[in-house]
C-alpha positions as CSV (number, residue, x, y, z in Angstrom):
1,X,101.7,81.4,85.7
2,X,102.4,78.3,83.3
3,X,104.5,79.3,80.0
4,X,103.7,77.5,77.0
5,X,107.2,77.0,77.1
6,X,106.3,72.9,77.1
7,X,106.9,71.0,73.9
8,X,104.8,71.5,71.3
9,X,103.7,67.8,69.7
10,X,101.7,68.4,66.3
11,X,100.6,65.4,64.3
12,X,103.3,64.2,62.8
13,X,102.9,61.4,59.4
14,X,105.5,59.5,60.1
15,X,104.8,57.1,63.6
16,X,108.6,57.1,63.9
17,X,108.6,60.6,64.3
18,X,105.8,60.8,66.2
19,X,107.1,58.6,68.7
20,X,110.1,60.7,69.2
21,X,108.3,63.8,69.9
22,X,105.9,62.2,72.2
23,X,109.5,61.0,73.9
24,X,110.6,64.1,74.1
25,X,107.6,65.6,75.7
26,X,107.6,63.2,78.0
27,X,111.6,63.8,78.8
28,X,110.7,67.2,79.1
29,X,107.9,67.4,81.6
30,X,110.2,64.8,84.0
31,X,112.8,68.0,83.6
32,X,115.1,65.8,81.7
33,X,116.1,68.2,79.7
34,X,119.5,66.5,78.1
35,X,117.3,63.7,76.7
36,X,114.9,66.2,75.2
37,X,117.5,68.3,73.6
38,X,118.8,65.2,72.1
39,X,115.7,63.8,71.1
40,X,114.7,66.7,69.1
41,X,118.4,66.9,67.9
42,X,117.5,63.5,66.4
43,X,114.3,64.2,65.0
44,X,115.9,67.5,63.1
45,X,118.6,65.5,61.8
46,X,115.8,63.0,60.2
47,X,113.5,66.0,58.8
48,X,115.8,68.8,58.3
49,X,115.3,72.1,59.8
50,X,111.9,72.5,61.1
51,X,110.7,75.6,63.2
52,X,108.9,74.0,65.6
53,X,111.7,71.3,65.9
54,X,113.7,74.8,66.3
55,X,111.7,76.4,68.9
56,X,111.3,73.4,71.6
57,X,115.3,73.4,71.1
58,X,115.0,76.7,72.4
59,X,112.5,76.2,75.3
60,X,114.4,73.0,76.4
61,X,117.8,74.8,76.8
62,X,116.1,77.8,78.7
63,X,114.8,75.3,81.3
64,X,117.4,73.6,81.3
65,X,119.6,76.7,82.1
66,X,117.0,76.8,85.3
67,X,114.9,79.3,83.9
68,X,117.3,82.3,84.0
69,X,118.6,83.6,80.6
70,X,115.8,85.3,79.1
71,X,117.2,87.9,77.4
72,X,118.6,85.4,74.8
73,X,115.5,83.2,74.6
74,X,113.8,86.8,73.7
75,X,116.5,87.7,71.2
76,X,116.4,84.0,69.5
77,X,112.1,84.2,69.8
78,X,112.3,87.3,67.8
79,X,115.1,86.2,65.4
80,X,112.5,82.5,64.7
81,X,109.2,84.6,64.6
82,X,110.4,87.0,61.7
83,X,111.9,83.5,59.9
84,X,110.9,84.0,56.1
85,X,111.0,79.7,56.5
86,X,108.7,79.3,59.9
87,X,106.1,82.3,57.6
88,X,105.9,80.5,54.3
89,X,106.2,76.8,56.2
90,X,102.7,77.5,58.1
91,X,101.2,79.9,55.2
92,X,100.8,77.2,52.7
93,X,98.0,75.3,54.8
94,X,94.3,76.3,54.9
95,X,92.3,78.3,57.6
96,X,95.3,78.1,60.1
97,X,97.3,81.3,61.2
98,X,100.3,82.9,59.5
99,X,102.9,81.8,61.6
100,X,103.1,79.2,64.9
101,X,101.7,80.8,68.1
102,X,104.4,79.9,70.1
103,X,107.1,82.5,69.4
104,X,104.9,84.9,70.0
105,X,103.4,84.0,73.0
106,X,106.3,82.8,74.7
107,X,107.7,86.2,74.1
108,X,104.5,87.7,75.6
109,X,104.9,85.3,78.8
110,X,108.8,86.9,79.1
111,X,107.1,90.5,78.5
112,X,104.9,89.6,81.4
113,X,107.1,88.7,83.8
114,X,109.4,91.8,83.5
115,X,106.0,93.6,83.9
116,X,105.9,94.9,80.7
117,X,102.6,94.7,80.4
118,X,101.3,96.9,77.3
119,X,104.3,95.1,75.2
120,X,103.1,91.8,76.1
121,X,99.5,93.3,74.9
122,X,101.0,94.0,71.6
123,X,102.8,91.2,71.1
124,X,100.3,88.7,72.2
125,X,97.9,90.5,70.0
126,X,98.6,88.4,66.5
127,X,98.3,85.4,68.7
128,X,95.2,86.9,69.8
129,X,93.4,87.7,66.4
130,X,93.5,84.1,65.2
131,X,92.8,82.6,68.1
132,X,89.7,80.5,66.6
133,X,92.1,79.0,64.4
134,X,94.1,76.7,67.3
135,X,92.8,73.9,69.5
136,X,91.2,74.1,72.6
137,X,94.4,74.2,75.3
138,X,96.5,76.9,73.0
139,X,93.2,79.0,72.8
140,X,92.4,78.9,77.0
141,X,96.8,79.2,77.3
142,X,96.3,82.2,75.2
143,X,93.2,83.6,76.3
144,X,94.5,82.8,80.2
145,X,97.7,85.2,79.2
146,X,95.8,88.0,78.2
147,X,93.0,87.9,80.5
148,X,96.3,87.9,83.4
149,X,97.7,91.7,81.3
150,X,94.4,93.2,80.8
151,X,93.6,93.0,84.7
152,X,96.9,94.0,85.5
153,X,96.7,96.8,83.2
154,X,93.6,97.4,84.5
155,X,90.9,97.0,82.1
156,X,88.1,95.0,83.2
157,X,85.7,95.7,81.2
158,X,87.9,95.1,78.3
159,X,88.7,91.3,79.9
160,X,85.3,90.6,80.6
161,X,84.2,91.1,76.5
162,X,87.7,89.4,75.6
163,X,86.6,86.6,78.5
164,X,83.3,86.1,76.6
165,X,84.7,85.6,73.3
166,X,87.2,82.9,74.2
167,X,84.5,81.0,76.6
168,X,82.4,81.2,73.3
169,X,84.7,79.6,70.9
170,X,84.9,77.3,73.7
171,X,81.4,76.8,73.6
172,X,80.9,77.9,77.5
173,X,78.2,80.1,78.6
174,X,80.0,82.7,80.6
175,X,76.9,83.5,83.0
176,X,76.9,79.4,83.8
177,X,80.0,79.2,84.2
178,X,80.3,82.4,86.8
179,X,77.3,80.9,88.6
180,X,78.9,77.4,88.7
181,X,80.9,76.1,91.5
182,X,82.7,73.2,90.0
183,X,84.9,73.4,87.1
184,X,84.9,74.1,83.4
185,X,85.9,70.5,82.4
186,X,82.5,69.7,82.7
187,X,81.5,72.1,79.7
188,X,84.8,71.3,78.1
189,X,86.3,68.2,78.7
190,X,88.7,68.7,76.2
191,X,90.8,70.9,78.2
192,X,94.2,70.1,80.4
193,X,93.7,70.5,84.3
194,X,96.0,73.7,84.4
195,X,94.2,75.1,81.6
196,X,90.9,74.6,83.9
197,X,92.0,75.8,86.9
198,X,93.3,78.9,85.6
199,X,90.6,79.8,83.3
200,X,87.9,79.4,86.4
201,X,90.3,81.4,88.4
202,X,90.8,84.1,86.2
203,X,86.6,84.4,85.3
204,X,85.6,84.7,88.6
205,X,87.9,87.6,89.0
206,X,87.0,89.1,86.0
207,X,83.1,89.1,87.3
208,X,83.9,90.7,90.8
209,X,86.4,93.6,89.4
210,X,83.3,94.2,87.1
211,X,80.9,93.4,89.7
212,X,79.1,91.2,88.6
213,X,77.2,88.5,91.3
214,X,79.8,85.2,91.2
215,X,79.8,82.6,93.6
216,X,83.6,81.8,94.3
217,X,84.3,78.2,95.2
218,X,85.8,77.4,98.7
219,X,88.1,74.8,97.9
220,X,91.3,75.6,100.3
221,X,93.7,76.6,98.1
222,X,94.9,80.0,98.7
223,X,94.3,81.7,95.2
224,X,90.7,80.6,95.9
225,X,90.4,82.1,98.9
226,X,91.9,85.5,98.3
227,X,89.6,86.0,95.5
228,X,86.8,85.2,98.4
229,X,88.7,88.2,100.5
230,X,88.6,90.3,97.8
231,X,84.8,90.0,97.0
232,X,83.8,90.8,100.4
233,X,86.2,93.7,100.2
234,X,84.2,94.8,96.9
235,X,81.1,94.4,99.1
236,X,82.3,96.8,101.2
237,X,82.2,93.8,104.3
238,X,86.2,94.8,105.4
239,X,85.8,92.8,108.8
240,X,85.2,89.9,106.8
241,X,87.6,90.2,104.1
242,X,90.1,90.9,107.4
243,X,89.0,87.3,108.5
244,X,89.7,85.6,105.3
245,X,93.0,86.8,104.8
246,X,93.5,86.1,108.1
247,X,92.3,82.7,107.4
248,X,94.5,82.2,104.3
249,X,97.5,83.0,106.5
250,X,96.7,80.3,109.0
251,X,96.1,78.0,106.8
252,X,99.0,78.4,104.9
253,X,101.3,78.3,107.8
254,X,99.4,74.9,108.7
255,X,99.4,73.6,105.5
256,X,102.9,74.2,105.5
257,X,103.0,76.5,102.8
258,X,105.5,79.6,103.4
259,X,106.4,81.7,100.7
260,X,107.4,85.2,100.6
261,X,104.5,85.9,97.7
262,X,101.9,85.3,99.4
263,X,102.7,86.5,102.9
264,X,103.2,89.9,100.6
265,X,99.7,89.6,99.2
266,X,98.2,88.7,102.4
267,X,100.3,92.1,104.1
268,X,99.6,94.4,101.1
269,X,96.0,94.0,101.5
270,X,95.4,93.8,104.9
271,X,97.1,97.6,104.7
272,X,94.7,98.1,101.7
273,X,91.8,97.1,104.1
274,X,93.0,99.4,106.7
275,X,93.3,102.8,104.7
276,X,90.1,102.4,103.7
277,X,88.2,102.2,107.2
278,X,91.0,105.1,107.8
279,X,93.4,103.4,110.4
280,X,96.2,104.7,109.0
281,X,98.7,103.9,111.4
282,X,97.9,100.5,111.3
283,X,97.8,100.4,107.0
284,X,101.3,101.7,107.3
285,X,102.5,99.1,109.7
286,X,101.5,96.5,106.9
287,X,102.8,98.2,104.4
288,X,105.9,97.8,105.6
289,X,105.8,94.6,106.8
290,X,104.6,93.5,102.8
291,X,108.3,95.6,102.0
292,X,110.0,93.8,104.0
293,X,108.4,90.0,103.1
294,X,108.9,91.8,99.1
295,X,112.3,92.5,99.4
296,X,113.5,89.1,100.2
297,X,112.0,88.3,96.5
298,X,113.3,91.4,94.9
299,X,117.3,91.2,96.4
300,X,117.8,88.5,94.3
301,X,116.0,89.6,91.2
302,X,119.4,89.6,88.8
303,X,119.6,85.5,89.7
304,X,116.3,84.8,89.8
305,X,114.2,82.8,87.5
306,X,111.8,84.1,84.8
307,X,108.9,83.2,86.7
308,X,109.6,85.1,90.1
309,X,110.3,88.3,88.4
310,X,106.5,89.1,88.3
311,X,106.6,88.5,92.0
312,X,108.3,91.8,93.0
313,X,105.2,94.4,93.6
314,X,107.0,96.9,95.4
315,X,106.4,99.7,93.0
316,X,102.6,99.2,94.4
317,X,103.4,98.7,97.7
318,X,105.5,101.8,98.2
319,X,102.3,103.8,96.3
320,X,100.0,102.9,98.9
321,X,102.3,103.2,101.7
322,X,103.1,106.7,100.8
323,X,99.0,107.4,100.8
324,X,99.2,106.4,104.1
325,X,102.3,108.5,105.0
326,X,100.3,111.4,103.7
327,X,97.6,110.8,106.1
328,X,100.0,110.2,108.9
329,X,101.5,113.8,107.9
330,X,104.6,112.6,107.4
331,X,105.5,114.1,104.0
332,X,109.0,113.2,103.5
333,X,108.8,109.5,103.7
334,X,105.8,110.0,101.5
335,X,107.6,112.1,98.8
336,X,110.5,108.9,98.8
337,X,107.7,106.4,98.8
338,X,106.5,107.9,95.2
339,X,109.9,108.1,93.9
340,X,110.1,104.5,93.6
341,X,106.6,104.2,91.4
342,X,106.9,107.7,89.5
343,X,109.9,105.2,87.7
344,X,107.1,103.2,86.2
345,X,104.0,105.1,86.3
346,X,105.4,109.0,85.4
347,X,102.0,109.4,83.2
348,X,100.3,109.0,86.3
349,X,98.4,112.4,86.8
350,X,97.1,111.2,90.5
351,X,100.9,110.3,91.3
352,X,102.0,113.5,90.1
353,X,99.6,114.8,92.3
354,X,100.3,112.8,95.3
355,X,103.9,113.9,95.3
356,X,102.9,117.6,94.7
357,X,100.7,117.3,98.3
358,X,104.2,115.7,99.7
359,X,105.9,118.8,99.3
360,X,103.4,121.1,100.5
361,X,102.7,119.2,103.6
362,X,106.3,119.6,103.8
363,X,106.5,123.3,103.5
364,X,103.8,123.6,105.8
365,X,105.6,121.7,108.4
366,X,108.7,124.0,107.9
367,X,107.0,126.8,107.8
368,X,105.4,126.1,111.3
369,X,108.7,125.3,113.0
370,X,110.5,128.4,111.2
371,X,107.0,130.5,112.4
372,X,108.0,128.8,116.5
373,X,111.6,130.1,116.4
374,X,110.8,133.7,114.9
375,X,110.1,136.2,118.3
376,X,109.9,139.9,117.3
377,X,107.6,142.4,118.5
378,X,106.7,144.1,115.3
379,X,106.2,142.3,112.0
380,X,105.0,143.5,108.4
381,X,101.8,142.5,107.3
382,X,103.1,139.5,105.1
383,X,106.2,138.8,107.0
384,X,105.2,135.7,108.0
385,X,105.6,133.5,105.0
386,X,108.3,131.9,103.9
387,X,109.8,132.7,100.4
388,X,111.5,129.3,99.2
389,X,111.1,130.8,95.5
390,X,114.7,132.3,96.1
391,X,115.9,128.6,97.0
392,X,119.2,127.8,94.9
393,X,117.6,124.2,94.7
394,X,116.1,123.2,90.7
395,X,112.9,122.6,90.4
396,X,113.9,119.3,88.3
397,X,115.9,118.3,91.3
398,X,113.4,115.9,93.0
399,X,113.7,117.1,96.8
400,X,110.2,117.8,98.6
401,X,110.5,121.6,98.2
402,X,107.6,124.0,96.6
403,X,109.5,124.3,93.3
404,X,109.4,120.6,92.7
405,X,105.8,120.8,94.0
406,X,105.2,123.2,90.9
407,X,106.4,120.9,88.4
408,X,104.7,118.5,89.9
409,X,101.2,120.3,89.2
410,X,102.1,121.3,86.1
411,X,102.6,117.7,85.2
412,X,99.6,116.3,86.8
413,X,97.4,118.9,85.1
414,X,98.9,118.5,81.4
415,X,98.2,114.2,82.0
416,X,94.5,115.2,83.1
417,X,93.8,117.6,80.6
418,X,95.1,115.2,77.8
419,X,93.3,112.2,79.3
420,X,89.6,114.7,80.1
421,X,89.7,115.0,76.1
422,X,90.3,111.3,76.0
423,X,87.9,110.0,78.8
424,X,85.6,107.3,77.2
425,X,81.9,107.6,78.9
426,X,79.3,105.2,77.5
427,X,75.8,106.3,77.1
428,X,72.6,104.4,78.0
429,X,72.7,103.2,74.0
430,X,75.7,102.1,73.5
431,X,75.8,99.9,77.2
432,X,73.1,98.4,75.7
433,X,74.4,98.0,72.2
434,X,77.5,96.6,73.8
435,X,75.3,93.1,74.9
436,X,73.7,93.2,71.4
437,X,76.9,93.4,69.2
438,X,79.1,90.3,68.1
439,X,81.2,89.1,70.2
440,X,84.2,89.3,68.5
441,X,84.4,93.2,68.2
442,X,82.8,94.2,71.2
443,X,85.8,92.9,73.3
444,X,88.3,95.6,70.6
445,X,86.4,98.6,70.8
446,X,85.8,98.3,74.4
447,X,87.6,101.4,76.4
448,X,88.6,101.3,80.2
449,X,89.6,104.5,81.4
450,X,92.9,103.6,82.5
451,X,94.9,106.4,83.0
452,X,95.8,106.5,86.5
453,X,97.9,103.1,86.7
454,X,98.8,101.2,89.3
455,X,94.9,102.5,90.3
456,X,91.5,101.3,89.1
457,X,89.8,103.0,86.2
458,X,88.6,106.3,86.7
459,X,85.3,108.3,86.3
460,X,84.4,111.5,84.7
461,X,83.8,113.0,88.4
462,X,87.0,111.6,89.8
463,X,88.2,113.0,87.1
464,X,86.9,116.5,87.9
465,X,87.7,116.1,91.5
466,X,91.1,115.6,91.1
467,X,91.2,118.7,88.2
468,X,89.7,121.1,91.3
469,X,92.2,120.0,93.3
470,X,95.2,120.4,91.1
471,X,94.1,123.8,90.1
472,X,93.8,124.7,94.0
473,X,97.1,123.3,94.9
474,X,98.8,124.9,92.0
475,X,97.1,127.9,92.7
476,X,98.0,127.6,96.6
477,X,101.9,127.3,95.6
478,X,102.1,129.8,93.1
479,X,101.6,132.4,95.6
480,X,103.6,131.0,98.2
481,X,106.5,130.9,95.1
482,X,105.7,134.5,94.5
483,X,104.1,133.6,90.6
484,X,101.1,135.8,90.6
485,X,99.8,135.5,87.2
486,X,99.6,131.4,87.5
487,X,98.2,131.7,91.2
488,X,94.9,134.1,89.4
489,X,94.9,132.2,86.8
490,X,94.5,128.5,88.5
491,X,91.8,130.1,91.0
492,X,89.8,131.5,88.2
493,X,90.0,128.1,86.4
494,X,88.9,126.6,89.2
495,X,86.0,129.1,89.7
496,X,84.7,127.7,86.1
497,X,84.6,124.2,87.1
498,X,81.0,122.5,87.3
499,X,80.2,121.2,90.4
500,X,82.7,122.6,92.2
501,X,82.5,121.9,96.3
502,X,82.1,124.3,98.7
503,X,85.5,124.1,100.0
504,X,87.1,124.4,96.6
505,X,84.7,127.8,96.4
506,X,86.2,129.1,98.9
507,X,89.9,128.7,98.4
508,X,89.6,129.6,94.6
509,X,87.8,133.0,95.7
510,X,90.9,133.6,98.8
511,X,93.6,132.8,96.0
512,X,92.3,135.1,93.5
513,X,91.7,137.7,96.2
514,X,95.4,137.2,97.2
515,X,96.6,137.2,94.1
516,X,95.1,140.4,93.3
517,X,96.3,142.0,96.6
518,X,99.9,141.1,95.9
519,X,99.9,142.4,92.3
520,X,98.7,145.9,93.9
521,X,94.8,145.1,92.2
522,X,92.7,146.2,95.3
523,X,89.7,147.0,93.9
524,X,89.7,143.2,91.7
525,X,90.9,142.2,95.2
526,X,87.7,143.3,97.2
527,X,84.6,141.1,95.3
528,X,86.6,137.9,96.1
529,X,86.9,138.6,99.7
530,X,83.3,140.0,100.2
531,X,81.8,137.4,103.1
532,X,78.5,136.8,101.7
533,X,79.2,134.2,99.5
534,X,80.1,132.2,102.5
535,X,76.3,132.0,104.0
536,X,75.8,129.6,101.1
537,X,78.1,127.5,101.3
538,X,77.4,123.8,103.2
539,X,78.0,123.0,105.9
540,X,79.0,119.3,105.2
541,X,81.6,119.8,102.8
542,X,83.4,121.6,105.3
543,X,82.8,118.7,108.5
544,X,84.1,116.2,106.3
545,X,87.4,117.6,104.6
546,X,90.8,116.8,106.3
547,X,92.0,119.9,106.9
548,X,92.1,122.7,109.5
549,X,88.7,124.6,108.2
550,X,86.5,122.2,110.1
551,X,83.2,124.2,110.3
552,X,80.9,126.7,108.4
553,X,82.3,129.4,111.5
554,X,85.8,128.9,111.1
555,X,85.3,129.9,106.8
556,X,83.3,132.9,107.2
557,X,85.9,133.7,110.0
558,X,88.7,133.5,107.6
559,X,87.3,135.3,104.9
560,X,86.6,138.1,107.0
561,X,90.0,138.0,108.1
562,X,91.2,137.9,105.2
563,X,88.8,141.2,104.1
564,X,89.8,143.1,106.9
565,X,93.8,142.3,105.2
566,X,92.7,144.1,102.3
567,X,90.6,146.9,103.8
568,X,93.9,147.6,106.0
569,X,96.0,148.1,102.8
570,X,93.3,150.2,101.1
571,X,93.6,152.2,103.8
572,X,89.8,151.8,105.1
573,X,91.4,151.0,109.1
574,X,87.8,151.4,110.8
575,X,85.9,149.2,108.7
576,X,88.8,146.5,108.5
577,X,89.0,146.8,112.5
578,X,85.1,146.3,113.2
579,X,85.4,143.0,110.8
580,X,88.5,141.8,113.0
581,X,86.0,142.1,116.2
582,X,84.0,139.7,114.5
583,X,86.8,137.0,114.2
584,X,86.9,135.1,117.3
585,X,87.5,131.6,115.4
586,X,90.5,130.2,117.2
587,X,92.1,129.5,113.8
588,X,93.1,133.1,112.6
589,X,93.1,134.4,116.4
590,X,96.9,134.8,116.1
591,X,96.8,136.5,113.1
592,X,94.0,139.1,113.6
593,X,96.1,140.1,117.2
594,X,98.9,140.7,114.7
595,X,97.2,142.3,112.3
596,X,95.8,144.9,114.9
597,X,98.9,145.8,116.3
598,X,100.2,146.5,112.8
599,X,96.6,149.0,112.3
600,X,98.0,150.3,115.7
601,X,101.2,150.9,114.4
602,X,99.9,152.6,111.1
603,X,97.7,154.9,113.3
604,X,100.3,155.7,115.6
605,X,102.8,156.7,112.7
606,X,99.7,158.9,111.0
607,X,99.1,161.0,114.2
608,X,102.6,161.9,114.3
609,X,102.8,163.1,111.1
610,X,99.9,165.1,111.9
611,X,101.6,166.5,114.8
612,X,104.9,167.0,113.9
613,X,105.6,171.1,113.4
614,X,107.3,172.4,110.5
615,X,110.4,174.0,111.3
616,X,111.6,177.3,109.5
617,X,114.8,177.2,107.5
């Protein structure tokens, strides 16, 4: 994006002086920057230290060090914003703001290119305040900067109140200016080309992330026509958004325009188009193609300039790719894929919870192969799981094992119960009240519920989604680490949950049962494992879940399995081995063979104690 890194020219009394700073602005924007340095040299030597004299000095040698050392321009930005001189030197004149803009926002502009976003927010936030006080092309710079951080912080319905305010002290009409195709400069002449551009750009995509009805402008340029892309993916029209990024990448290649940025974009969401119609193979494929274009940005990050640091969106990447890893069911390169973003986004619940599934897609995996390459004739009842709970690997060690899969849980569900008690969920009153209210405090008080970053807001039932599924997972690895207690009391938490699937029904009754039956608690056991809840459950919700329960048959088959389990240890062999003729299900075929042979074996063992004489001493 442009920095407001250019040379400020305020009205100066003096022509003389004037003259020189419209000389050095000029030397400046040719990328002169000797002539500028020594043309504002000049001017400070004639009226004496001066902070915005100060500042350009600053801006001038940064460029002309090609961009690169930004830590000091930071440091010296910070050192000339809390000047007691620059304060008092601006405070002394009427209706303007406290200090100059420029410190701050050029500090915000650094923030935002190390994607630092919430610290730009805060620093940019002064700036923001006062913004009726500047002219016309620092208010659209300003408002264009934090428009750019509250999207990529994702809070749109934050940027569109924010968007209305600044179009308003701009005397635009936001709804006209959505609906118009040509440019703002007709509605405001007074602003620079750049300015314009920008603030068009950045409107229309604050309309379709709130989707609202735009019409985006086809005018060849590429930002243009991946904003077209990304309303017909909002549309739900994903061949068509296919075509135009398809288009852009044509075009672009015609046009002679090659950049690694773009060809990134254009990869990244092609994959993003493909997950969602569920051609995972081919998502991943893109994915790693937009790594590969990314890292040619990213190897040279140390030696780059300011301006391609924000170019580097592998932490994103990698997220998405790992989603598709998952589906591919191939956990490990999933669980590394998260690594990379958990860096950035560790309040993450959802990630939290990605990795989680990782590992026990993992363990699954394992325990299948261990389950192939164990052959004995006579197993105990339980034999058959794997115990990694006596693994001499810690839990804090991130490895895709059940341990770490633990943490992981108990992380996600700390984030979403803290964010649950923070969830923001407007009623019919206040949407209304929030067209009705002034424009300058609406834009404040508005609240996205962003707490799943790099994602998209999230809802109250997204919310409770993702809460059923953590308490089942968490359940789920409890028992398989041998921590009863937590396994009970994640399934009876998940039991209270309002609208709670079918599936999720099910599971939270089989945990508790199991849990019960491994702390020795039969009778608790038995109520959880009874198969007539089953008959009510839908039918649906079971077609439509990835996982191995596909049908209404294969649950009631497993419960009853899982009854008979608990008959057999109660000791109750002839009504446990009627229930087993009932499971034919394919899916626990394997284990209700096994399970009769070990009812065999008990009955055998019983008639020989029967049998066996006493013998006299």
């Amino acid at each position: 994006m442009e920095t407001s890194e250019s040379v400020d020219i305020s009205a100066a009394s003096d022509a003389h002086d004037y003259r020189l700073l419209t000389k050095a602005s000029d030397e400046f924007d040719l990328g002169n920057y000797d002539e500028c340095i020594g043309i504002l040299q000049q001017l400070e030597n004639l009226k004496g230290k001066d902070c915005k004299i100060h500042h350009n000095q600053m801006v001038a040698k940064f460029y002309k060090g090609k961009c690169k050392d930004y830590m000091d321009l930071l440091k010296s930005l910070k050192e000339l914003n809390s000047s007691e001189t620059c304060k008092s030197l601006s405070s002394k004149t009427p209706n303007v703001a406290p200090s100059s803009p420029m410190p701050l926002y050029n500090m915000a502009v650094i923030y935002y290119h190390r994607h630092m976003y919430q610290t730009a927010i805060d620093t940019l936030k002064p700036v923001v305040d006062k913004i009726e006080t500047y002219d016309s092309n620092i208010m659209a710079m300003v408002g264009v900067l934090m428009l750019r951080l509250l999207l990529a912080t994702n809070q749109p319905r934050k940027a569109y109140f924010f968007l209305e305010e600044v179009l308003g002290h701009l005397s635009i009409n936001i709804t006209t200016m959505a609906a118009d195709e040509g440019n703002i400069q007709e509605s405001a002449p007074r602003l620079e080309e750049k300015f314009n551009k920008h603030l068009k750009l950045l409107s229309l995509l604050t309309h379709l992330v709130n989707r609202k009805i735009v019409q985006v402008p086809e005018d060849g340029s590429p930002e243009f026509a991946t904003l077209k892309a990304h309303q017909y993916y909002i549309m739900k029209d994903f061949q068509m958004a296919a075509k135009q990024l398809k288009k852009i990448n044509v075009d672009s290649y015609m046009g002679g325009i090659y950049n690694h940025e773009l060809n990134t974009l254009i990869a990244n969401n092609m994959g993003v188009i493909h997950l969602r119609v569920r051609h995972y193979a081919i998502a991943a494929n893109f994915f790693q193609n937009a790594i590969n274009f990314d890292k040619h940005i990213a190897s040279n990050l140390r030696s780059a300039e300011l301006h391609d640091m924000c170019s580097a969106k592998s932490c994103e990447i990698l997220y998405n790719l790992g989603i598709a890893m998952l589906h591919l069911r191939r956990p490990k390169e999933a669980f590394q894929c998260f690594l990379v973003p958990l860096k950035t986004y560790h309040s993450n619940p959802r990630l939290w919870f990605r990795i989680a599934e990782a590992c026990i897609m993992e363990y699954e995996m394992r325990s299948i192969d261990e389950k192939s390459r164990i052959r004995t004739e006579t197993r105990s009842l339980f034999s058959n799981r794997i115990d990694y709970s006596q693994s001499s690997q810690s839990a804090a060690v991130p490895e895709p094992t059940m341990p770490f899969a633990a943490l992981s849980l108990r992380n996600a569900l700390t984030l979403t119960r803290v964010y649950m008690a923070q969830l923001y969920t407007p009623s019919v009153s206040e949407e209304i009240n929030e067209t009705t209210d002034s424009q300058e405090s609406s834009w404040q008080k508005t609240r996205d519920n962003n707490f799943c970053n790099p994602s998209g807001p999230v809802t109250r039932e997204s919310f409770d989604t993702m809460l059923s599924s953590i308490y089942a997972a968490y359940s789920y690895v409890s028992l398989r680490l041998g921590d009863y207690v937590t396994a009970l009391e994640m399934a009876e938490e998940l039991l209270k949950m309002e609208n709670l699937s079918d599936a999720h029904k099910m599971l939270a009754h089989m945990y508790a049962g199991e849990a019960f039956i491994m702390m020795d608690n039969l009778a608790d056991a038995r109520p959880h494992l009874e198969p007539t809840f089953v008959s009510d459950l839908n039918t649906f919700d079971f077609e439509t879940k990835d996982w191995q329960v596909k049908s209404l048959d294969a649950a009631q088959n497993v419960v009853r399995y899982n009854l008979a389990v608990a008959l057999t240890l109660q000791g109750e062999l002839e009504m446990a081995r009627s229930l087993l003729n009932t499971c034919t299900h394919p899916i626990v075929a394997q284990k209700v063979f096994n399970l009769k042979k070990t009812q065999a074996a008990i009955i055998a063992s019983t008639m020989q104690q029967q049998t066996t004489p006493l013998r006299a001493m």
